[in-house]
Backbone as CSV, one residue per row, in Angstrom:
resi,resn,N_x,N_y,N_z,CA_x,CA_y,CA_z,C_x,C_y,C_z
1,UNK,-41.792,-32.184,-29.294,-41.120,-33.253,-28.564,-39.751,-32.768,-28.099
2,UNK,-39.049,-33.496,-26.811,-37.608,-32.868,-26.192,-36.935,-33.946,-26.675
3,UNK,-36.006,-33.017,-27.071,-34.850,-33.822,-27.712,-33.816,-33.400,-26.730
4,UNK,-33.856,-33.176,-25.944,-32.274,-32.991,-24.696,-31.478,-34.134,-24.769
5,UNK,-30.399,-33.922,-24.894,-29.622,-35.568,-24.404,-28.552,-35.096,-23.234
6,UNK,-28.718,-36.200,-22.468,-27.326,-35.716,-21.292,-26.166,-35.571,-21.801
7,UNK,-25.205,-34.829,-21.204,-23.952,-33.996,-21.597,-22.838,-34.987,-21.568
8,UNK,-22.967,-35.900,-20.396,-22.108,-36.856,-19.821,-22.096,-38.228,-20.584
9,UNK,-24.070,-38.386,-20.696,-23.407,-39.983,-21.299,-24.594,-39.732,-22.550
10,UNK,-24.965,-38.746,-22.811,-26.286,-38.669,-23.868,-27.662,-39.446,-24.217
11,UNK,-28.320,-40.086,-23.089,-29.545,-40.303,-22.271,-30.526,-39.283,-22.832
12,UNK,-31.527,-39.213,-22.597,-32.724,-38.180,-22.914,-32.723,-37.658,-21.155
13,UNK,-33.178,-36.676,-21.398,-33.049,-35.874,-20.022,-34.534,-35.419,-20.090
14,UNK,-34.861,-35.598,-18.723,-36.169,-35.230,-18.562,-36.369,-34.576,-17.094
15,UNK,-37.106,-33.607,-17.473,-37.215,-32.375,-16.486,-37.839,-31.088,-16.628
16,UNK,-36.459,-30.310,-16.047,-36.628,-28.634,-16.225,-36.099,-28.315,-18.018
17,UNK,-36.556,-27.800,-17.950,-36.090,-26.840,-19.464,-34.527,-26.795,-19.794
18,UNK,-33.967,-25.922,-18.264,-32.879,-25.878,-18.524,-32.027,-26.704,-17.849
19,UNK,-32.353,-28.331,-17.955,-31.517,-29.481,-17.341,-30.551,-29.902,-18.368
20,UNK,-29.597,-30.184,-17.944,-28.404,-30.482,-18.518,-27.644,-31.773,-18.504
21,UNK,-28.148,-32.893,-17.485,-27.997,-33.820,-17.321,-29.092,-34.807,-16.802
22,UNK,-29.039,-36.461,-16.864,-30.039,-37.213,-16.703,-29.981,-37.522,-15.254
23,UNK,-28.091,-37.336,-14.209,-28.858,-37.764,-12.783,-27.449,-36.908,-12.642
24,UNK,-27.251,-36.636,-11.193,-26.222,-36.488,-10.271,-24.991,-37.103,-10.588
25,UNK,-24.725,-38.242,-10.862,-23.755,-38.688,-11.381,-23.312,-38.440,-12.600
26,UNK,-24.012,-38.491,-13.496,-23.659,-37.838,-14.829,-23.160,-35.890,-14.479
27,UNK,-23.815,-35.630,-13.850,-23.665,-34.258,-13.969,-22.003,-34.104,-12.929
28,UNK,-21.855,-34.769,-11.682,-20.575,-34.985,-10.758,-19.309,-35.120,-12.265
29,UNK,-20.073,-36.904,-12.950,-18.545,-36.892,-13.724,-18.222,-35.897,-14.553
30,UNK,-19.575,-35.299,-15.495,-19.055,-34.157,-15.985,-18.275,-32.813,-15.884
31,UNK,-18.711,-32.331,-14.543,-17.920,-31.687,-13.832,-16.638,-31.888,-13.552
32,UNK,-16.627,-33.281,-13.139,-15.012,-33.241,-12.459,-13.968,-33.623,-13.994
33,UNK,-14.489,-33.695,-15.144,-13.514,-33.454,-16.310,-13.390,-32.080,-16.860
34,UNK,-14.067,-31.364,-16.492,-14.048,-29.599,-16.924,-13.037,-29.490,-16.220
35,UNK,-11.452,-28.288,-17.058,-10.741,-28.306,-16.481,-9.794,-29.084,-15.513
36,UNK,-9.685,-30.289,-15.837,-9.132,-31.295,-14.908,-7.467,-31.114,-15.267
37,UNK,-6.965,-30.492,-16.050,-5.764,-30.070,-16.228,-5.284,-28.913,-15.109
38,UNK,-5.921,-27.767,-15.133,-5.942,-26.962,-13.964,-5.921,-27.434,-12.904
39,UNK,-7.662,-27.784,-12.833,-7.479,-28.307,-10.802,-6.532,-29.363,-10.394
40,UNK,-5.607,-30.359,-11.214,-4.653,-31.076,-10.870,-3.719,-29.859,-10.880
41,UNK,-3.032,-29.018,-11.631,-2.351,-28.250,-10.618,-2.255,-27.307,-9.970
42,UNK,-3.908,-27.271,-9.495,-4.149,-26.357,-8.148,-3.789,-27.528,-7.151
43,UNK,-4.634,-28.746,-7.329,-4.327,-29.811,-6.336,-2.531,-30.106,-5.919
44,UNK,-1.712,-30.250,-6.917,-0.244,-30.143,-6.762,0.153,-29.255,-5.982
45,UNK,0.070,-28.179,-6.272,0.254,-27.126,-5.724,-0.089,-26.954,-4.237
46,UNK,-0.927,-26.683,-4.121,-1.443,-26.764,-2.894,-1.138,-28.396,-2.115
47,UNK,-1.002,-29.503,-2.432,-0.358,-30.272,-1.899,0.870,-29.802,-1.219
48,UNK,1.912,-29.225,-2.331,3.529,-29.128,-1.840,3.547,-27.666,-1.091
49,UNK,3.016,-26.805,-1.179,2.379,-26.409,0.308,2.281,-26.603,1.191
50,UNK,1.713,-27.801,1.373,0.509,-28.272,2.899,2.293,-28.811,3.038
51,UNK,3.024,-29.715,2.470,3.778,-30.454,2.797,5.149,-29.834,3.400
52,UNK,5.581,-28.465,2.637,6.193,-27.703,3.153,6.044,-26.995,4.313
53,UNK,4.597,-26.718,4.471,4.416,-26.018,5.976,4.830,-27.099,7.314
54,UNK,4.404,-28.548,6.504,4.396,-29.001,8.047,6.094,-29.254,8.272
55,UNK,6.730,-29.811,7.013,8.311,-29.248,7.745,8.946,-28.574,8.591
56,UNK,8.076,-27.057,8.010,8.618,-25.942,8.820,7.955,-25.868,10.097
57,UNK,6.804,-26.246,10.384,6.273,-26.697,11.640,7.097,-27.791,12.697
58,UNK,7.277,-28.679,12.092,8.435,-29.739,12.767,9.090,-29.124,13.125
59,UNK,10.216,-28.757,11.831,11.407,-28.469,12.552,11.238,-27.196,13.612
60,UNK,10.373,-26.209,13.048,10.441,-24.855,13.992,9.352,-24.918,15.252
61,UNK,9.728,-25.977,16.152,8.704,-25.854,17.369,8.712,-24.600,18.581
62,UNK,9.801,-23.930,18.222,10.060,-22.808,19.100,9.517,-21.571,18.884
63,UNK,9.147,-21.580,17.732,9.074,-19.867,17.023,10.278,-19.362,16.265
64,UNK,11.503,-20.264,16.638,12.681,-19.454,15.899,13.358,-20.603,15.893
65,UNK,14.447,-20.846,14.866,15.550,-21.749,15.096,16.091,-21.861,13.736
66,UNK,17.173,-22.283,13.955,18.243,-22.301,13.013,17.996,-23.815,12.586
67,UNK,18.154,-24.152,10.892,18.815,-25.824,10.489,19.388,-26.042,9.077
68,UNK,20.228,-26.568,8.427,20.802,-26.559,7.575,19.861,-27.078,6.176
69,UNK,20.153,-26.717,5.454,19.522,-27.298,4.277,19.670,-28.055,4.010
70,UNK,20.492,-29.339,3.947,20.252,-30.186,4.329,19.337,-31.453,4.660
71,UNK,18.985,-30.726,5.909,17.862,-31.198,6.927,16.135,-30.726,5.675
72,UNK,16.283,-29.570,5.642,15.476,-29.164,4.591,14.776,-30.341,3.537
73,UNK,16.358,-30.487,2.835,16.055,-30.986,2.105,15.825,-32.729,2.238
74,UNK,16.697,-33.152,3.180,15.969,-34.602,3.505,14.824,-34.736,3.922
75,UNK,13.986,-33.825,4.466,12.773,-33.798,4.531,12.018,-33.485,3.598
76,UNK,12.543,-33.172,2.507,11.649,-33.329,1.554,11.322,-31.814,1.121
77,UNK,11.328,-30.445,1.945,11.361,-29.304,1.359,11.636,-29.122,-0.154
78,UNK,10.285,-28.063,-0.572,10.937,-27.594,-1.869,10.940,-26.213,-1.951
79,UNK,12.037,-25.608,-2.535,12.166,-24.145,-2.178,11.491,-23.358,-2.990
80,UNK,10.755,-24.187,-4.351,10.389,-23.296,-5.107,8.865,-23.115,-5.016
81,UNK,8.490,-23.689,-3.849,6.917,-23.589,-3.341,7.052,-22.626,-2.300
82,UNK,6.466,-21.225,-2.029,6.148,-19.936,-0.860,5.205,-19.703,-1.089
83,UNK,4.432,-18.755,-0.113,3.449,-17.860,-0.396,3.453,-16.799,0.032
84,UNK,4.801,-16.251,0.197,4.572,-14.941,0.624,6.380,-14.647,0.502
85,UNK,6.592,-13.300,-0.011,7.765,-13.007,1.177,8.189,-11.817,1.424
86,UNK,9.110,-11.194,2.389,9.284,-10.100,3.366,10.496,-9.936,3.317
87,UNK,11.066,-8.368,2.651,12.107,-7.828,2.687,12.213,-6.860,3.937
88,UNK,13.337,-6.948,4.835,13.541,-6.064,5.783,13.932,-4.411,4.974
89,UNK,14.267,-3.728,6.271,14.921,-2.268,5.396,16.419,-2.873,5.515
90,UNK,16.789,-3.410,6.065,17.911,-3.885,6.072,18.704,-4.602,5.001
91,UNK,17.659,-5.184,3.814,17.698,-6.408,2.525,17.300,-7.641,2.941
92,UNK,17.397,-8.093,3.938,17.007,-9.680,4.173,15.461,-9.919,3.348
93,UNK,15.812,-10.892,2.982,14.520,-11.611,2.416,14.078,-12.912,3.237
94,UNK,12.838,-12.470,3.956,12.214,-14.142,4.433,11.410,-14.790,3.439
95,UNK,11.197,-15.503,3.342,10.335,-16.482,2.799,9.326,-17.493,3.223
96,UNK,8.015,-17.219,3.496,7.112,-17.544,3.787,5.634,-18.858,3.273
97,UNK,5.750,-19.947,4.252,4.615,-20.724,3.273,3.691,-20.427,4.598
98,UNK,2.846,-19.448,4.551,1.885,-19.127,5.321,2.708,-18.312,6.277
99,UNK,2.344,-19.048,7.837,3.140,-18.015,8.736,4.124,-18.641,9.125
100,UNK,4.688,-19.996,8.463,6.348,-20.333,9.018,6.956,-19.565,7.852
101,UNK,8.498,-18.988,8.266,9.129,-18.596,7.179,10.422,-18.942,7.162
102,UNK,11.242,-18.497,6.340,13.004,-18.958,6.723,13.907,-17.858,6.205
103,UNK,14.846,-17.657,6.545,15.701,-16.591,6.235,16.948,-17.528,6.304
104,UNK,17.999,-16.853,4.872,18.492,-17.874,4.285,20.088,-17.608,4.749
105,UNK,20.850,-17.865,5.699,21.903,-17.624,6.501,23.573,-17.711,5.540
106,UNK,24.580,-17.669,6.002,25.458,-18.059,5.880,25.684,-19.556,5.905
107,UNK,26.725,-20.325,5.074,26.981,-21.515,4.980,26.215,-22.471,5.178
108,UNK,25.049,-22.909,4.407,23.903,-23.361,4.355,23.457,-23.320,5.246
109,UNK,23.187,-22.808,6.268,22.381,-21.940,7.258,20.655,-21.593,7.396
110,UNK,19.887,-22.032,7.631,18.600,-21.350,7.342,17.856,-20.845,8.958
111,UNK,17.774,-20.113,9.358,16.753,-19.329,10.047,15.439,-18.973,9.970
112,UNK,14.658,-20.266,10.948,13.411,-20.264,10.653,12.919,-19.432,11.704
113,UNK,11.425,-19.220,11.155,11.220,-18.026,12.196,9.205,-18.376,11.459
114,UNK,8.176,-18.212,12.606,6.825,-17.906,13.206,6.518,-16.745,13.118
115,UNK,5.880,-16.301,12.209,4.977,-14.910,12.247,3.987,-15.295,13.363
116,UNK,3.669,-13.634,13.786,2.865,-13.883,14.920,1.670,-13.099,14.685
């Protein structure tokens, strides 16, 4: 006799051999509690990302432009979210969330700038 019980809500499971749950839903909720500490902060993460790029999208409609931090920051920018960044031979450091980036000026100064 099978003694399987579902994982999710412990039902008798009936099937394949190697079934693990009694329907789709049981098996969805189970899933989405594996690791739910992580993928909330992949999800964070990648939120303040998405949210930072489009800043730098706003403000930088040109490909290049200068704006104070400030502005940055009333919009909500956070500096400690990038994904990338680029030292010249020169020392400058840009800082990159995808292909907008900023280079960090004199007297709160920032220089945004469009990889191409």
């Amino acid at each position: 006799m099978d003694n399987r019980k579902c994982l999710e809500c412990g039902e008798k499971v009936i099937g394949r051999i190697d079934k693990k749950f009694c329907s789709d839903y049981c098996r969805n909720s189970y899933n989405n509690k594996v690791d739910k500490a992580s993928k909330n902060l992949i999800r964070n993460t990648n939120n303040r990302l998405r949210k930072n790029y489009k800043i730098l999208s706003a403000l930088n409609t040109l490909g290049k432009t200068k704006v104070t931090r400030r502005k940055l920051f009333d919009k909500g920018f956070d500096f400690k979210f990038i994904t990338a960044t680029y030292t010249t031979k020169t020392g400058n450091t840009y800082f990159y969330v995808y292909d907008q980036g900023y280079l960090e000026l004199e007297n709160e100064w920032f220089l945004l700038v469009k990889q191409e």
